[in-house]
C-alpha positions as CSV (number, residue, x, y, z in Angstrom):
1,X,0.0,0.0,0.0
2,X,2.9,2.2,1.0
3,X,4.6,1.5,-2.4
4,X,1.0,2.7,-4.1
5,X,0.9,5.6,-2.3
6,X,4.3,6.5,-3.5
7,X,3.7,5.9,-7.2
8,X,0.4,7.9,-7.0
9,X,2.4,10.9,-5.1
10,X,5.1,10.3,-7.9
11,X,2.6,10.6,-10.3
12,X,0.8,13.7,-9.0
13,X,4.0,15.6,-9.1
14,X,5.0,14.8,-12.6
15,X,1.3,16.4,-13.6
16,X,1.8,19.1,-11.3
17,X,5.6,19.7,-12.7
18,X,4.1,19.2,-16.3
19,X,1.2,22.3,-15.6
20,X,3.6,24.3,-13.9
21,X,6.2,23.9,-17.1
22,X,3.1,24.4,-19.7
23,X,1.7,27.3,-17.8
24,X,5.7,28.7,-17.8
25,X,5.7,28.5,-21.7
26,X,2.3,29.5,-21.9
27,X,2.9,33.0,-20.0
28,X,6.3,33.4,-21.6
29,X,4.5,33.3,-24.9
30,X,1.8,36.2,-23.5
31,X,4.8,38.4,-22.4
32,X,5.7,38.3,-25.7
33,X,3.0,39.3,-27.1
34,X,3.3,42.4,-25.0
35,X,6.2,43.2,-25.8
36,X,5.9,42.8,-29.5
37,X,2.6,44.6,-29.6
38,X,4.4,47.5,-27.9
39,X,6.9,47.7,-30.3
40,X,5.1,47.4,-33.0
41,X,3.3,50.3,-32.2
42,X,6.3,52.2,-31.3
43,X,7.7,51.4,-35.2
44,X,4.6,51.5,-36.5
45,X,5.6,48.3,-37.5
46,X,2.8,46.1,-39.2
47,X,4.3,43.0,-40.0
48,X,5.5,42.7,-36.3
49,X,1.6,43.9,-35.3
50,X,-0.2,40.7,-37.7
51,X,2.7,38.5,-36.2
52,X,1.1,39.0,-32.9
53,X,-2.6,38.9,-34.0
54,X,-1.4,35.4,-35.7
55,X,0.6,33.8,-32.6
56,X,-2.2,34.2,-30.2
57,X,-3.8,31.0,-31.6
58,X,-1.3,29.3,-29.9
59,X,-1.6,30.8,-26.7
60,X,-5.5,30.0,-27.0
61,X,-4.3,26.2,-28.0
62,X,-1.9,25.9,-24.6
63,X,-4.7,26.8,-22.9
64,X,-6.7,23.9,-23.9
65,X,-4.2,21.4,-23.7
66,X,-3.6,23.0,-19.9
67,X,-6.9,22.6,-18.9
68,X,-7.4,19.2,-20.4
69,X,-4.2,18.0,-18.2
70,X,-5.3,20.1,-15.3
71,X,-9.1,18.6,-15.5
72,X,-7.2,15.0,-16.2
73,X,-5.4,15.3,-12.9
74,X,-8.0,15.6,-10.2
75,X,-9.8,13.0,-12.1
76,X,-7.3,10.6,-11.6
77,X,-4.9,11.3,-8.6
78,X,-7.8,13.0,-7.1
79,X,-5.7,15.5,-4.9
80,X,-6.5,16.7,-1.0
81,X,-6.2,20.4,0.6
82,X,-3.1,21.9,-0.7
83,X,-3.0,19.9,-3.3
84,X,-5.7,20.2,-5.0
85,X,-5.7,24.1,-4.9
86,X,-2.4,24.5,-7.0
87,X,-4.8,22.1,-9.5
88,X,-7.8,24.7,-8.9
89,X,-5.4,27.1,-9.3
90,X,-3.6,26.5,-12.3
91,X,-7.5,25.4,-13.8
92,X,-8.3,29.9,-13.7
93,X,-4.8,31.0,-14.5
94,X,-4.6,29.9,-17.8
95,X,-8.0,31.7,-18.4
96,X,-6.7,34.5,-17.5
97,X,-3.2,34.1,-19.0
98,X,-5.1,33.6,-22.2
99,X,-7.1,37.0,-21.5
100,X,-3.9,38.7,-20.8
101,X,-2.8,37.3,-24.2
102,X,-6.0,39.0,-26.5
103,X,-5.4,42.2,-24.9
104,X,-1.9,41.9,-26.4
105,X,-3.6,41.3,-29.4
106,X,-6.1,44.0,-29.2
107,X,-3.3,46.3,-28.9
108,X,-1.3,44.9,-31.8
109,X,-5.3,45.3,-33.7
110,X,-5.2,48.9,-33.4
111,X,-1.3,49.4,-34.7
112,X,-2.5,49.9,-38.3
113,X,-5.6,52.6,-36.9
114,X,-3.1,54.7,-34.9
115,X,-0.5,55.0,-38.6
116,X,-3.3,56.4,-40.7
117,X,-3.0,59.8,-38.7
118,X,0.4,60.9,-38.8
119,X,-0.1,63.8,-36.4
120,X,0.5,62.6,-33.1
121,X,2.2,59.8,-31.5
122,X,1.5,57.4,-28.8
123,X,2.1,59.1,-25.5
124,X,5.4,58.5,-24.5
125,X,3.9,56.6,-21.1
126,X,2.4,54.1,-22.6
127,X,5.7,52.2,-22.7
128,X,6.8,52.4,-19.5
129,X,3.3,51.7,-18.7
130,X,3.3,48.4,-20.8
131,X,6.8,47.3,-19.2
132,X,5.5,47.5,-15.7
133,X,2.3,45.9,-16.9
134,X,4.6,43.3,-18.4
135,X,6.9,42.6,-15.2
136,X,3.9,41.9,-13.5
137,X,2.9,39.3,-15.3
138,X,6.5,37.5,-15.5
139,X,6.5,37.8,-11.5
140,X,3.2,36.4,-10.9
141,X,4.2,33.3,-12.9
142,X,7.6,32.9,-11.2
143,X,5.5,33.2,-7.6
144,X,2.7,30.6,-9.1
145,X,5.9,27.7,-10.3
146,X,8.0,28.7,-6.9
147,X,4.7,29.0,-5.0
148,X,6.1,32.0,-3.7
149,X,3.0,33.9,-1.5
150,X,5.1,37.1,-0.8
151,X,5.8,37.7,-4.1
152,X,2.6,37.2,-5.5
153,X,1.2,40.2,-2.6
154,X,4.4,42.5,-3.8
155,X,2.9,42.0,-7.8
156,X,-0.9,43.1,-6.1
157,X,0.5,46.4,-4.7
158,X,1.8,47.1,-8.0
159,X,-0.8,47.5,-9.7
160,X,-1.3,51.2,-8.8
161,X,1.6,52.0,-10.6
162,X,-0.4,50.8,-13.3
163,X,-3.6,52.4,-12.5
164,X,-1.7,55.9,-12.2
165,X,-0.2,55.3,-15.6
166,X,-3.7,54.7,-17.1
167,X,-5.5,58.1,-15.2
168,X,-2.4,60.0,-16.4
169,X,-2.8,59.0,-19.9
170,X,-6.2,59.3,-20.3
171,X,-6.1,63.0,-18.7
172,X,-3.7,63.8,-21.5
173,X,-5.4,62.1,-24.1
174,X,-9.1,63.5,-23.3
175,X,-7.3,67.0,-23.1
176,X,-6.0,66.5,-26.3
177,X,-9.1,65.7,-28.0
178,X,-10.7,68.6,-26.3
179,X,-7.8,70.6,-28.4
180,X,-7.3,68.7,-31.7
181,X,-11.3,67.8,-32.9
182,X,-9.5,66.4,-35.6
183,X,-7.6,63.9,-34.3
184,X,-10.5,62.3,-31.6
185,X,-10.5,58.9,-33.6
186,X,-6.9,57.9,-33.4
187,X,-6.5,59.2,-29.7
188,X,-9.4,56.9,-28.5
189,X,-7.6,54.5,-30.3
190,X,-4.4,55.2,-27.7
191,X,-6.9,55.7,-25.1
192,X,-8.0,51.4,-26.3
193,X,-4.6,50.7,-26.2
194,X,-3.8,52.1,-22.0
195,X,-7.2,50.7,-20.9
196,X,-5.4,46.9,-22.7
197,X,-2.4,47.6,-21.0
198,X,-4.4,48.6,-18.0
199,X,-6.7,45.4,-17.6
200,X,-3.3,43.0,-18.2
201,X,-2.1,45.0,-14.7
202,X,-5.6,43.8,-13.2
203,X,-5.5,40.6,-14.8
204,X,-1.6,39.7,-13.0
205,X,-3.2,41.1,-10.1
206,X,-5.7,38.5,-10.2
207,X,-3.5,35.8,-11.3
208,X,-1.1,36.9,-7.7
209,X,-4.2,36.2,-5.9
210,X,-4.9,33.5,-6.9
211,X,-1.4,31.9,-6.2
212,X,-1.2,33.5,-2.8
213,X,-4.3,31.6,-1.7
214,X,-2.8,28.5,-3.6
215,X,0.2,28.9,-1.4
216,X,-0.9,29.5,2.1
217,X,-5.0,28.4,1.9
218,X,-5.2,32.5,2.9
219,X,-7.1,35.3,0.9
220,X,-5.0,38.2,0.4
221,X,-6.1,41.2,2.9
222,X,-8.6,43.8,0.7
223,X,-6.5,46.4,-1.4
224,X,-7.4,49.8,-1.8
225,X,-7.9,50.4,-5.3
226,X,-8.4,53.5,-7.1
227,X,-11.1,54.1,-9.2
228,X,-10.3,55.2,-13.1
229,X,-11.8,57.9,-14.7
230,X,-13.6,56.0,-17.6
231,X,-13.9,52.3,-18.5
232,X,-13.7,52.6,-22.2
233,X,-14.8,49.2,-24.4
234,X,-13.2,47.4,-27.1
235,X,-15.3,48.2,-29.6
């Protein structure tokens, strides 16, 4: 019996090694995407902008196979307590890892909208705003595979920096419009573009806690969080 319980622990923690590893590559891929959207629309670059449209089928497709292997686990090695929240867990971070994914791709969308008007260019915060966005999400993954609870509660409290970014940009941005009639259309397109950037920042958030209650059975303490201006929809 002792020598069964042993191969079904064995076996657990191959799956659980497995998810970790697919959610790794799976994340890495919607960091990426980031990144590549960003600097597509930086270089108004619109091969690099339908590259990233393209490659989020696969991201979509990990997040199947995840599921199915996630789903396929508690079936068979049926996992307890602790266990069986890392399985719960990983089950609603690839959902969201996949979200995080299409609003990389909603930003790579609008790339070829914002290079029709040549009179402004995308407000030099929406970079910085993207990396921090971006960091986010590559420490919420490292805190999920290292089950790492403090980490995932320092990637929560950055999120305002996020949420400062956004309500500075779209001041500027509605300001703008106010002054340049003209050029209303491709600023709501920027303003599309730091509400993506924005939601990816709440999406990490929710990934961290996620993986902090994965970690210690604990919900994270309630965060003060500020509200935005406007909650503009991808249209």
């Amino acid at each position: 019996m002792a020598l069964g319980n042993e191969h079904t622990v064995k076996a657990f923690d191959d799956d659980i090694d497995k998810l970790r590893g697919l959610i790794s590559e799976m994340g890495g891929r919607a960091e990426a995407a980031i990144s590549e959207a960003m600097t597509a629309l930086t270089r108004r670059d619109l091969e690099l902008a339908a590259h990233v449209v393209e490659n989020d089928r696969k991201i979509d497709e990990m997040e199947t196979e995840i599921e199915k292997l996630a789903v396929q686990t508690i079936a068979l090695r049926a996992p307890m307590a602790d266990d069986l929240r890392e399985v719960v867990a990983a089950l609603k971070i690839v959902g969201i890892i996949e979200r995080i994914g299409d609003y990389a791709k909603n930003i790579a969308k609008r790339v070829p909208l914002v290079t029709e008007n040549s009179g402004i260019q995308p407000s030099s915060l929406l970079p910085s705003m993207a990396q921090v966005a971006s960091e986010m999400v590559h420490d919420v993954l490292n805190a999920f595979a290292a089950r790492d609870a403090d980490l995932a509660d320092a990637v929560c409290h950055r999120d305002k920096v996020v949420d400062d970014f956004y309500n500075s940009i779209f001041r500027t941005l509605v300001t703008y419009m106010m002054e340049n009639p003209r050029h209303i259309s491709e600023s709501a397109h920027l303003l599309f573009i730091a509400k993506n950037i924005e939601r990816i920042g709440d999406h990490a958030t929710n990934i961290a806690e996620m993986v902090y209650f994965a970690a210690t059975g604990q919900h994270l303490p309630e965060r003060e969080r500020g509200e935005n201006p406007s909650e503009p929809h991808e249209g």
